[in-house]
N, C-alpha and C positions, 0 to 999 in steps of 0.2 A: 487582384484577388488573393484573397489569405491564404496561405498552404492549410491542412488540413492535418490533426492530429487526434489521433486517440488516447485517451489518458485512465487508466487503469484507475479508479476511485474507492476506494474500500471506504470512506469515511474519518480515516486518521489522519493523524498528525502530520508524516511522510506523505500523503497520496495528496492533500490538501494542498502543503506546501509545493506540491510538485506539479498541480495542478493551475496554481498562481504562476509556477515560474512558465508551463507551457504559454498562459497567455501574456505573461511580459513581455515573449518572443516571439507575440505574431501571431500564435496557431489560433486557428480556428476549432473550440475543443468540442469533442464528442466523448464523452466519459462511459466508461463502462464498469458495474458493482456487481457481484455476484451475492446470492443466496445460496451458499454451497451444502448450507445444516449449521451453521457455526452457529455455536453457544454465545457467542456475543453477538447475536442477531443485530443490536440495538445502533448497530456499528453502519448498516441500511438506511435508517431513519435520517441519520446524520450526512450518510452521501446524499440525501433525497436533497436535504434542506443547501449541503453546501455545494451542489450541480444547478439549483435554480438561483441561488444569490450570486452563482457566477457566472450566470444567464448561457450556461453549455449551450451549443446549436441541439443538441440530443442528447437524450440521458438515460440506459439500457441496462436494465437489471436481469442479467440472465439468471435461472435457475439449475442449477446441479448437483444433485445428492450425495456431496461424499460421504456422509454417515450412512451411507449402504457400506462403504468399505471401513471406515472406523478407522484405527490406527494412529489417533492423535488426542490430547485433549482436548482438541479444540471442536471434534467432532464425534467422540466414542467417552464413554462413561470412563475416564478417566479424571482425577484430580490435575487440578491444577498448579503445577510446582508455584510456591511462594517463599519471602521473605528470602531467597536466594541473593548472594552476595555476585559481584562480574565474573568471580574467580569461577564459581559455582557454574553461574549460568554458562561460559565460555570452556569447559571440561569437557562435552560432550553435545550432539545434538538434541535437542531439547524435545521432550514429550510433545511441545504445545507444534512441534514440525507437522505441517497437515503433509503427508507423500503427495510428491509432487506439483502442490498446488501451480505454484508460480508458471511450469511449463504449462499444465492447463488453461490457469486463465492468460495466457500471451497466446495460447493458439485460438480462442477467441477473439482476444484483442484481433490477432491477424486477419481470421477472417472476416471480421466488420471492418478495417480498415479498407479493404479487398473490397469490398461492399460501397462503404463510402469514396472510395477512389484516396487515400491517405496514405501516404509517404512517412508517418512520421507515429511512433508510440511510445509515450512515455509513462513509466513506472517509477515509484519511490522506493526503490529497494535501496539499499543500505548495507557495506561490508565494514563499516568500524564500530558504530554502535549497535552490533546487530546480536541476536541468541544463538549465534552457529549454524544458520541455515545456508542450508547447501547451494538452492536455486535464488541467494540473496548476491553470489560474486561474481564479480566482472568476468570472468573463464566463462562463467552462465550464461552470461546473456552476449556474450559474443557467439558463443555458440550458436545460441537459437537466432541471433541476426544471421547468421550463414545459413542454418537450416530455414527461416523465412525466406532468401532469397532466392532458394533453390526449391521452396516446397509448392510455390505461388504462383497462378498466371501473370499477376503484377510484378513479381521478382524475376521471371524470367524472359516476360516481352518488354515491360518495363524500361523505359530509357534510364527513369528515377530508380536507385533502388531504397526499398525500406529499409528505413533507420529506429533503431530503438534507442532513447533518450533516456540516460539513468541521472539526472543531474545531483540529484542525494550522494551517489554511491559512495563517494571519499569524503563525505562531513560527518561532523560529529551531529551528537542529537542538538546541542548546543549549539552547533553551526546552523544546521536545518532552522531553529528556530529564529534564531537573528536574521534567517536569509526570509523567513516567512515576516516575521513583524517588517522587516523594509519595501513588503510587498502587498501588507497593510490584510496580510488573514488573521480572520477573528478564530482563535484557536478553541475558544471555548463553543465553539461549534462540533470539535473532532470527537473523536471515541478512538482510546488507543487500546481498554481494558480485554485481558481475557476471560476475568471471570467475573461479569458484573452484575451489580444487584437487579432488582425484578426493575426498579425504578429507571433503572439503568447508571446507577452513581460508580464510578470506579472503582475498586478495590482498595487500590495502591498498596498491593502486595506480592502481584504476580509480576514476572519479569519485566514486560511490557510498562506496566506504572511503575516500576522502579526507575527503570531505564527513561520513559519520560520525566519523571520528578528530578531526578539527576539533570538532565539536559535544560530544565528549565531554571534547575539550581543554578546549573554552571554559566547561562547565560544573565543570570543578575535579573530574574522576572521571577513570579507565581504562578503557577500553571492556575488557569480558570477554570477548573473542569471542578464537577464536584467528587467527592472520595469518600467510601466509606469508610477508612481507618488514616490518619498519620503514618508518612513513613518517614 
């Protein structure tokens, strides 16, 4: 019988890839997307289509309003910084930082895991190619693996304990991708943009499509996704 994991799905590039490598290794995946208010809603449509081509055992879109609390571009009538350079982006923690997303959705993930009986949750977060986020470093999610095995009736009757799977966290964007094309994801399925058009075409001017357009640069491919501008 397969172990069982849960794989955190936003619809990108990272979560995609990460979600290829859980089933490379066995897991039995159960994906989880949220609807948090994000301005890149379109980012949903994308998890839908790439959790049924990779035939998830379950596929769960919770919903949760953080534009009641605002404080991010990503969720409060803020602009979205663009055409920023790594030096730029990497200065300071970035507008597009949703407050404490990542602990959120892992305390979700936890308790469907908890639910499903799953030993195992894996995220694409990312601490080399990443825009300064806080809940994106390995100190982070050690943590919250010590706070899940002590917050949980699975963590603490548990013979197994829960593990959190970062397998991204030390590649480059570049890396990610090479590790995705060897495990045969169609990338032009993802959504990485923050601020995309109605149609849902990319920017490729905000952080986010910089940092993938580089990463696709550097691994000697074209990123497939469509873009509204040249970067």
């Amino acid at each position: 019988m397969k172990n069982k994991a849960i794989v955190l799905l936003s619809g990108g590039l990272d979560s995609t890839t990460t979600l290829a490598i859980a089933q490379k290794e066995g897991f039995e995946v159960y994906a989880l997307s949220f609807d948090y208010g994000q301005r890149h809603k379109v980012e949903l449509e994308r998890a839908r289509e790439i959790a049924q081509i990779f035939s998830v055992i379950d596929h769960q879109i919770m919903t949760i309003d953080l534009r009641q609390f605002g404080g991010s571009a990503l969720t409060d009538s803020i602009d979205v910084p663009t055409h920023r350079d790594e030096k730029e982006m990497s200065a300071e923690i970035p507008i597009t930082y949703v407050p404490a997303r990542n602990t959120i959705f892992l305390s979700f993930c936890l308790a469907y895991a908890e639910v499903k009986n799953a030993k195992n949750i894996f995220l694409g977060v990312n601490a080399v190619d990443y825009s300064g986020y806080p809940d994106c470093r390995p100190e982070f999610i050690a943590a919250f693996e010590t706070l899940a095995n002590l917050a949980t009736k699975a963590g603490v009757e548990g013979k197994e304990k829960l593990k959190i799977h970062t397998p991204l966290i030390q590649l480059t964007k570049a890396e990610i991708i090479l590790k995705g094309f060897e495990l045969g994801v169609d990338y032009s399925l993802t959504h990485s943009c923050y601020n995309p058009a109605e149609n849902g075409a990319a920017c490729g001017s905000c952080d986010s499509c910089l940092l993938r357009l580089k990463g696709f640069n550097d691994a000697g491919f074209e990123d497939p996704i469509e873009y509204r501008e040249s970067s």
